[in-house]
C-alpha positions in Angstrom: 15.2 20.9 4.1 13.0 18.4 5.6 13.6 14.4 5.4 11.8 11.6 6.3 13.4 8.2 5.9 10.6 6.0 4.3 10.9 2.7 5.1 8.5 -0.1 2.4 8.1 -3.4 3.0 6.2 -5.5 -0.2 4.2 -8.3 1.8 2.4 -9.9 -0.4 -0.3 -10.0 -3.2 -3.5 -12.0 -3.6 -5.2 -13.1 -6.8 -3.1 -12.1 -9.3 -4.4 -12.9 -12.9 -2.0 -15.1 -15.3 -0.2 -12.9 -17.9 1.7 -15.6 -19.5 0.3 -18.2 -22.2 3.1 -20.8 -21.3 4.5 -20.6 -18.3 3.3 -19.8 -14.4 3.5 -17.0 -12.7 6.9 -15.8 -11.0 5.7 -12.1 -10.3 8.3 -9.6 -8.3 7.8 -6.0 -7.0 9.2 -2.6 -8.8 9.3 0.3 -6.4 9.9 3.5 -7.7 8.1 7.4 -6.5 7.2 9.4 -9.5 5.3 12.5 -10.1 1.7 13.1 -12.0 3.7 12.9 -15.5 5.8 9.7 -14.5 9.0 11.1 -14.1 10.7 9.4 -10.9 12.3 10.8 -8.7 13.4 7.9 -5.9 14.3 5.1 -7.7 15.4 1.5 -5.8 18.1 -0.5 -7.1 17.4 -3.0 -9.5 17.6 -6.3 -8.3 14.1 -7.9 -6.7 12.6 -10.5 -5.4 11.3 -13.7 -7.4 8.3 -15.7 -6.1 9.0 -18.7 -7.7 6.2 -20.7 -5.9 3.5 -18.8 -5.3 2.0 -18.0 -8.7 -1.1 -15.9 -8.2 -0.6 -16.0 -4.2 3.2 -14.7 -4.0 5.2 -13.8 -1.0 8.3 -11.4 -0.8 8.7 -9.7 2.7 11.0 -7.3 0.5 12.3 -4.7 2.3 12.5 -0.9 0.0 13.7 2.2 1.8 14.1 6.2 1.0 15.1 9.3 2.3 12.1 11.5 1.1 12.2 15.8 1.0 8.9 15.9 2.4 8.1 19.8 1.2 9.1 18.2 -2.1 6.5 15.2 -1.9 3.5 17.3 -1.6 4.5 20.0 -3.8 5.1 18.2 -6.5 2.3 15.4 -5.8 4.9 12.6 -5.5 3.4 8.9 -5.5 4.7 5.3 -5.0 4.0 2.9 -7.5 4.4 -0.6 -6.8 4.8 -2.1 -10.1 4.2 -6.6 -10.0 5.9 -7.8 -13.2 6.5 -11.6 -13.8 9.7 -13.3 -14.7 9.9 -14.6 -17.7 11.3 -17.8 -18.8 13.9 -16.4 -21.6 16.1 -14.8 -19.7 16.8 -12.1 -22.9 13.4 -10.6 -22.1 12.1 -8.1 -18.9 9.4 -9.0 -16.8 6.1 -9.5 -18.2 3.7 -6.1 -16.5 0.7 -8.0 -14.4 -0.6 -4.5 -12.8 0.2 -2.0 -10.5 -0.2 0.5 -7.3 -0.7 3.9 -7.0 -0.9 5.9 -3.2 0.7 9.5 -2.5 2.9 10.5 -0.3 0.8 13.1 1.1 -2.0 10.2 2.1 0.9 7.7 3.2 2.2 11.0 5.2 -1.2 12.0 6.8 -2.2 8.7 7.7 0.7 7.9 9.5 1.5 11.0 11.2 3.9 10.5 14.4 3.1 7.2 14.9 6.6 4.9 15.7 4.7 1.7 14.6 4.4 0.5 10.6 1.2 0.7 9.2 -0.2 -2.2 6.8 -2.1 -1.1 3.8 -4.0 -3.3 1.4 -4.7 -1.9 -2.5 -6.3 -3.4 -5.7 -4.0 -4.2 -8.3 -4.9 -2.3 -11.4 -3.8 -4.1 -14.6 -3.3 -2.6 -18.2 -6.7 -1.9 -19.3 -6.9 -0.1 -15.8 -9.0 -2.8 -14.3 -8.4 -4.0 -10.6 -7.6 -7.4 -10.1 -5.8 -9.6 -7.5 -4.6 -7.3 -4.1 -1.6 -5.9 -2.8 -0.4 -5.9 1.2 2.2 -3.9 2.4 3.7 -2.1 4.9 5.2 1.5 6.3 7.1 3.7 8.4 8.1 7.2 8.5 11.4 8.3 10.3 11.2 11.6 12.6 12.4 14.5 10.4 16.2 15.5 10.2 18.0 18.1 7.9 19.5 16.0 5.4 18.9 12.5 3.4 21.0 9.7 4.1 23.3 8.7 1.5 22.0 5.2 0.1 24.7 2.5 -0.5 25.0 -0.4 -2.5 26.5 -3.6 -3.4 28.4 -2.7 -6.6 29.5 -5.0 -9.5 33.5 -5.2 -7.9 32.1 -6.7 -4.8 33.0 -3.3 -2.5 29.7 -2.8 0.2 30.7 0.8 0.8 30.9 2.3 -2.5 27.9 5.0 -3.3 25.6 4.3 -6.6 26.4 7.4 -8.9 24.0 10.3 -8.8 21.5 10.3 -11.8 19.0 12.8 -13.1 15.4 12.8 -14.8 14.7 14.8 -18.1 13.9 17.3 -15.7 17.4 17.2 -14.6 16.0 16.3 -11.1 18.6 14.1 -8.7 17.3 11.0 -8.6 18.2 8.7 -5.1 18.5 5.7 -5.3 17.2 3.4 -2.0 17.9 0.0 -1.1 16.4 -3.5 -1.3 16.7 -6.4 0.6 14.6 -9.5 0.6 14.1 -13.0 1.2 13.5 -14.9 -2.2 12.2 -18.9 -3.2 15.9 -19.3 -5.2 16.1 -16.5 -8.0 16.8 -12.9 -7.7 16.7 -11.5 -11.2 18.5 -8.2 -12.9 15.6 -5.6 -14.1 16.2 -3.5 -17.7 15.5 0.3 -16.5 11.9 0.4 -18.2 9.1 1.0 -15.8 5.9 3.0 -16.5 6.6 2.7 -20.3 7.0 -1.0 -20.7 5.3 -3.4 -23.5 2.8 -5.7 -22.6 3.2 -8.6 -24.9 5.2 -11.2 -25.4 
């Protein structure tokens, strides 16, 4: 099979709308790739970057990479989604959803072709009622192809850096691989529940 190792880096969004009636903004990035029906298939680990400072105007330089079956990404229509949710206050409640990003792999793929260097993309943030608002930045890079992913590691709860994250599946029984984060934050990096595409919007 055919892989390209996708390399994301989440620059920086512009504009964002408030979501919360009592407290500032503190948005983070969600990477995952899903398919038309939201089932994901390349998921990142769970901890993200916290802007603590920059409110509407937030700054991550948050690095997010995968190992992507290419024939796989156009077959099944795979896309990214760059989710921005805010941190809330309470720490017994997930992020508060303030919009999102949708671009395919195939247009990521075709744009970029062979080129060595990143590319920089800029999107409007659509928010729930499927509006745009604010803007994203961020930037890309295919690998060349080889034969077989790279197995992505983790920094597990017992402290051990080489230890591999367990395989998991969709309800389609698809393996899902996991990729890694890494990220400069302003002084809080925050744990994430597993809801994504099918979060609530109060609160």
């Amino acid at each position: 099979m055919a892989y390209r190792h996708l390399e994301i880096v989440i620059d920086r969004a512009e504009e964002l709308e408030s979501v919360h009636w009592f407290q500032s903004l503190k948005p983070y990035p969600v990477v995952r790739i899903c398919d038309d029906g939201g089932e994901y298939y390349y998921d990142s680990e769970k901890k993200k970057p916290v802007d603590l400072n920059g409110r509407s105007n937030p700054e991550w330089g948050a690095l997010f990479d995968f190992d992507i079956n290419i024939v796989e990404a156009q077959q099944k229509r795979l896309y990214l989604i760059v989710r921005l949710e805010s941190h809330r206050n309470v720490s017994c409640l997930g992020g508060k959803f303030i919009g999102q990003v949708r671009v395919s792999l195939e247009e990521l793929l075709n744009d970029f072709g062979d080129a060595d260097d990143k590319k920089l993309v800029t999107r409007g943030v659509i928010n729930k009622n499927g509006e745009a608002q604010g803007r994203l930045t961020f930037s890309y890079k295919f690998g060349r192809t080889h034969d077989h992913p790279t197995a992505a590691l983790s920094q597990p709860d017992d402290g051990n850096p080489g230890a591999q994250i367990p395989q998991r599946r969709n309800s389609n029984g698809h393996p899902i691989v996991r990729g890694a984060v890494a990220g400069v934050t302003s002084g809080l990096v925050t744990s994430l529940t597993d809801v994504f595409l099918n979060d609530t919007f109060d609160g």
